[in-house]
ZAMARGU-4260 file (C-alpha; in steps of 0.2 Angstrom, whole numbers, plus 5000, padded with zeros to 4 digits):
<rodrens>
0) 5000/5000/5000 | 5012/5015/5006 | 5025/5016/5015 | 5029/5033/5027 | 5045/5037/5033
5) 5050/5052/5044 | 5067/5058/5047 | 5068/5073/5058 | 5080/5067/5074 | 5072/5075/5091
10) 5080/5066/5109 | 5066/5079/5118 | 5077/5090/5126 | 5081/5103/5113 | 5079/5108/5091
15) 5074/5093/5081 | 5089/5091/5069 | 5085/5092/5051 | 5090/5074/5047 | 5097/5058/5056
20) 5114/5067/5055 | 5109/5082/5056 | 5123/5095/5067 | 5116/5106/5077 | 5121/5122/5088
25) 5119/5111/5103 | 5127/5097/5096 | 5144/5107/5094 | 5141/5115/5112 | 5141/5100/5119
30) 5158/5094/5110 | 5165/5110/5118 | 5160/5105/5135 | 5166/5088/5134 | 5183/5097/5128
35) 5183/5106/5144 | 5178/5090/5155 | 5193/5081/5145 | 5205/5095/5149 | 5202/5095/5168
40) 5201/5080/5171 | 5217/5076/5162 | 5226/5090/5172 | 5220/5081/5189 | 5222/5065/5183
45) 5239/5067/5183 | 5240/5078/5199 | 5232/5062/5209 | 5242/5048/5201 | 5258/5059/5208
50) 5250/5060/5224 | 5243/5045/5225 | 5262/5036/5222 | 5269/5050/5233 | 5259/5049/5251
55) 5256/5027/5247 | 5236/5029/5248 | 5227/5018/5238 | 5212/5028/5240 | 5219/5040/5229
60) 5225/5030/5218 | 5207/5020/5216 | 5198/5036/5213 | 5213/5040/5200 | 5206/5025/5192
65) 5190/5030/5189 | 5196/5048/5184 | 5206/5037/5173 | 5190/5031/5166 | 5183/5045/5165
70) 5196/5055/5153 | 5193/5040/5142 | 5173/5040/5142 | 5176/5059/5138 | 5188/5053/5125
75) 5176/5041/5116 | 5163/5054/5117 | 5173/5065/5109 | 5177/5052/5094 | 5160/5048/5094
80) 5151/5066/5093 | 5164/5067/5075 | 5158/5050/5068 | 5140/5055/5073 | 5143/5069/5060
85) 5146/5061/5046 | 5134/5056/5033 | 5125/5039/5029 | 5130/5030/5016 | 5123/5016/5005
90) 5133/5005/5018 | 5127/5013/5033 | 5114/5021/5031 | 5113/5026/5050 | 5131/5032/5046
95) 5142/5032/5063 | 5128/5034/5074 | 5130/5020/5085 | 5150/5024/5089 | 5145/5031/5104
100) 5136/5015/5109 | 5153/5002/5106 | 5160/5019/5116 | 5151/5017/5130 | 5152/4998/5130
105) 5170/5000/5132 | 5170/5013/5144 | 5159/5001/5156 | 5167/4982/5151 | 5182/4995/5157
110) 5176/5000/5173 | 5171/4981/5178 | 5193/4976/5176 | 5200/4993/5186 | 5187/4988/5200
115) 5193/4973/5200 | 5210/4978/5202 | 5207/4990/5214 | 5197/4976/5227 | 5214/4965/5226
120) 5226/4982/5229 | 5215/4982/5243 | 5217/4964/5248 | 5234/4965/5248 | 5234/4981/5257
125) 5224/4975/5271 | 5235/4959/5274 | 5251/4968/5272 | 5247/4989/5278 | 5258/5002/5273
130) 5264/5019/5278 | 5251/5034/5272 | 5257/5052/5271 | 5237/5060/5278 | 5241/5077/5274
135) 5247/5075/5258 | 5234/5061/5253 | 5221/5074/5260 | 5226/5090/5250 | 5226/5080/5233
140) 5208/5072/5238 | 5203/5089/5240 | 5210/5094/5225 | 5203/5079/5213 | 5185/5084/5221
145) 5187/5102/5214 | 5191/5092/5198 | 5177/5084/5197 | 5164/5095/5203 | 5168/5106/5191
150) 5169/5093/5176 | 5151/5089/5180 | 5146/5106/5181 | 5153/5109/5166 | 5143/5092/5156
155) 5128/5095/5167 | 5119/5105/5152 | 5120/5092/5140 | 5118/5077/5150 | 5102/5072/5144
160) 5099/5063/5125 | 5118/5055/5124 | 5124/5038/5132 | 5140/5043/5134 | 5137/5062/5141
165) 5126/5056/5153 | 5139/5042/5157 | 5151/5052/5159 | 5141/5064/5170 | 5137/5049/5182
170) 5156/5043/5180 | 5162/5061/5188 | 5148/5062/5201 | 5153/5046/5208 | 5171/5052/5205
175) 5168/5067/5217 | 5161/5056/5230 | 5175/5044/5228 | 5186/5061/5233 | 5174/5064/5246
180) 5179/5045/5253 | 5197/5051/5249 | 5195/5065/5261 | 5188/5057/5272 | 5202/5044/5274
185) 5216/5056/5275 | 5206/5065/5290 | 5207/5048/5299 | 5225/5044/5295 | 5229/5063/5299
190) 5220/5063/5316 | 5220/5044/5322 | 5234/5034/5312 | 5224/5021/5308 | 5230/5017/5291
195) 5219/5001/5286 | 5204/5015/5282 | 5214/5017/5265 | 5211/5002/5258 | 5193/5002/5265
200) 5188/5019/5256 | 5194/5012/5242 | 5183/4996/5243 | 5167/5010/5244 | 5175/5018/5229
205) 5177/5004/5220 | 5160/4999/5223 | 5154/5016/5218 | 5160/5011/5200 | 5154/4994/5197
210) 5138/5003/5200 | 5140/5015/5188 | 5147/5004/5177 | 5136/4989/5176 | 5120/5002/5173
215) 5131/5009/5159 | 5134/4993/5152 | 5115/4986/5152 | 5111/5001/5142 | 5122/5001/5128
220) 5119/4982/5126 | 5099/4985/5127 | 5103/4996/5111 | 5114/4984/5105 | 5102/4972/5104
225) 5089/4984/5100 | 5078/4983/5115 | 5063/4993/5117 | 5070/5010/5123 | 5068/5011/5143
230) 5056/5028/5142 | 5045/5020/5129 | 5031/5007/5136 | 5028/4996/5121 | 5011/4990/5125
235) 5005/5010/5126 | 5011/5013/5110 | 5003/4997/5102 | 4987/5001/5113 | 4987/5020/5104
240) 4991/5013/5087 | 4975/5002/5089 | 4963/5016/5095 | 4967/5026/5080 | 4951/5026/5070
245) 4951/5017/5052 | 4965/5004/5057 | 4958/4988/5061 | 4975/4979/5066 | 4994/4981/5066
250) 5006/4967/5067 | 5025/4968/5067 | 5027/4982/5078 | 5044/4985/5083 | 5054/5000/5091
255) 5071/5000/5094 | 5085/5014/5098 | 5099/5017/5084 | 5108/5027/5095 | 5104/5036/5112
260) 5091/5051/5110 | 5086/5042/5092 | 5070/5027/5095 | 5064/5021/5079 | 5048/5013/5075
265) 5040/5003/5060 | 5026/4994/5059 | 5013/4986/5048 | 4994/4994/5049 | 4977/4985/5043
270) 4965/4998/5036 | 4946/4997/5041 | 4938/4990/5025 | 4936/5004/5012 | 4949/5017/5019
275) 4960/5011/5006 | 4949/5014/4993 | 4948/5032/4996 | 4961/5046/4999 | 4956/5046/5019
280) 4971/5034/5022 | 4982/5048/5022 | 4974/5058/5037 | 4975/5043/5046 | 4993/5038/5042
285) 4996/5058/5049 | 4987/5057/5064 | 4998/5039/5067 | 5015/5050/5065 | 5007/5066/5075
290) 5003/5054/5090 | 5019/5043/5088 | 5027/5062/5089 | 5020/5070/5104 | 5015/5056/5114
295) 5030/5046/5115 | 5046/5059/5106 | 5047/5043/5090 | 5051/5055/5076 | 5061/5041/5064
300) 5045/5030/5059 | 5042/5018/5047 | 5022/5014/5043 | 5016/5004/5031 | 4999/5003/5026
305) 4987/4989/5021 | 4972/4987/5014 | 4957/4977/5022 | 4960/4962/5010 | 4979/4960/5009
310) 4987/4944/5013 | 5001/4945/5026 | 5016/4937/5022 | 5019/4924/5035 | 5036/4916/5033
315) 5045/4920/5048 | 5060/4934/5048
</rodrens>
């Protein structure tokens, strides 16, 4: 019958973009805060690495870790936001859209190995303690919080509609509160001497990360395996299509997300016997698109219309 096909790109939160590719002003604001993110956590990356090896915490050098992470998320987003630009072609006709996806994976399958590092450090650490400088620890914990505070500040704007901004946003809030632990620990050693609450502020640390990290990664594998975006109910959406006057059924309803901020939608649409035969389908087809738009923010759609007396085809995908 007809097939309808939209292709504005809307993730709710700002401008619809003219295409699937389409750059926006927002789009190129965002790369310049993550530029910024990269930069100071970079800068204090190194700062706690050197004091971290200096005063023998292992505290600091866990949350060093996860900033570690954290330049390298920002990293891939960066990548990612450069590949998003380019244009579909006949061989991807999403174009690089989904980089930030296999980014995001690899920031999270990432986080997983340093914690586990960081609980053995801890191990060790425990069975065998060592000599902490406080004051010194407690300074460059104060100093990494700055660092982070200020990073998430920075990417708090554009958080919303990208996996890997918003991952990276929760990477450096968790970050901040493993500096917060940090602090907390060279107080202790400073005040009390009791040197074993390193390795345990690093265990709460590295806890903080699987957190974060195992959230990231069932995300980016739900859009890998195109799973129903989270923030779309499926049955709503098939209950809605269904109440639309002048369509009779739908079958092979699917939604999945090409990348964060970009659900798709195609379905097939039974028309009430002698819609087709008039040129009324194509209200209905807009009114499907229009609801599909407002209700549930599914811009990129796929319909295809039937007539009353068309035979599916039902040989399985």
């Amino acid at each position: 019958m007809s097939r309808s096909h939209s292709h504005t790109h809307c993730d709710g939160h700002g401008p619809c973009a003219p295409s699937v590719n389409g750059v926006t002003d927002r789009d190129d604001a965002s790369l310049r805060r993550l530029w910024w993110a990269l930069g100071i956590n970079f800068v204090f990356l190194l700062v706690e690495v050197a004091g971290g090896l200096l005063s023998g915490s292992l505290a600091l050098l866990a949350d060093a870790g996860h900033m570690l992470t954290d330049v390298a998320a920002l990293g891939l987003a960066i990548v990612a936001a450069h590949l998003a630009r380019r244009p579909p072609t006949p061989e991807r006709t999403f174009g690089m859209l989904r980089a930030e996806v296999i980014g995001a994976f690899v920031n999270g399958a990432t986080l997983v190995v340093i914690v586990g590092v960081i609980f053995w450090s801890a191990w060790v650490r425990l069975a065998e303690p060592q000599v902490v400088d406080g004051p010194l620890m407690l300074w460059v914990a104060a100093a990494g919080l700055a660092a982070n505070l200020a990073s998430a500040w920075v990417l708090m704007g554009s958080r919303h509609g990208n996996l890997n901004l918003e991952g990276a946003f929760l990477h450096m809030a968790g970050d901040a509160l493993g500096s917060v632990g940090a602090i907390v620990a060279g107080a202790v050693i400073l005040t009390t001497g009791w040197t074993p609450v390193d390795p345990l502020v690093s265990v709460v640390i590295g806890l903080i990360i699987l957190w974060s990290s195992l959230g990231l990664l069932r995300r980016s594998i739900d859009i890998i395996l195109n799973a129903t975006p989270e923030n779309i109910d499926y049955h709503q959406v098939d209950a809605a299509l269904r109440g639309i006057e002048h369509f009779s059924d739908i079958h092979d309803l699917h939604i999945w997300t090409v990348a964060s901020g970009l659900p798709v939608l195609s379905v097939h649409i039974r028309l009430a016997p002698g819609c087709s035969d008039t040129t009324h389908w194509q209200h209905c087809l807009r009114e499907a698109q229009d609801m599909l738009r407002q209700r549930f923010g599914i811009v990129h759609t796929t319909l295809q219309l039937e007539p009353a007396d068309y035979e599916p085809d039902d040989r399985p995908i």
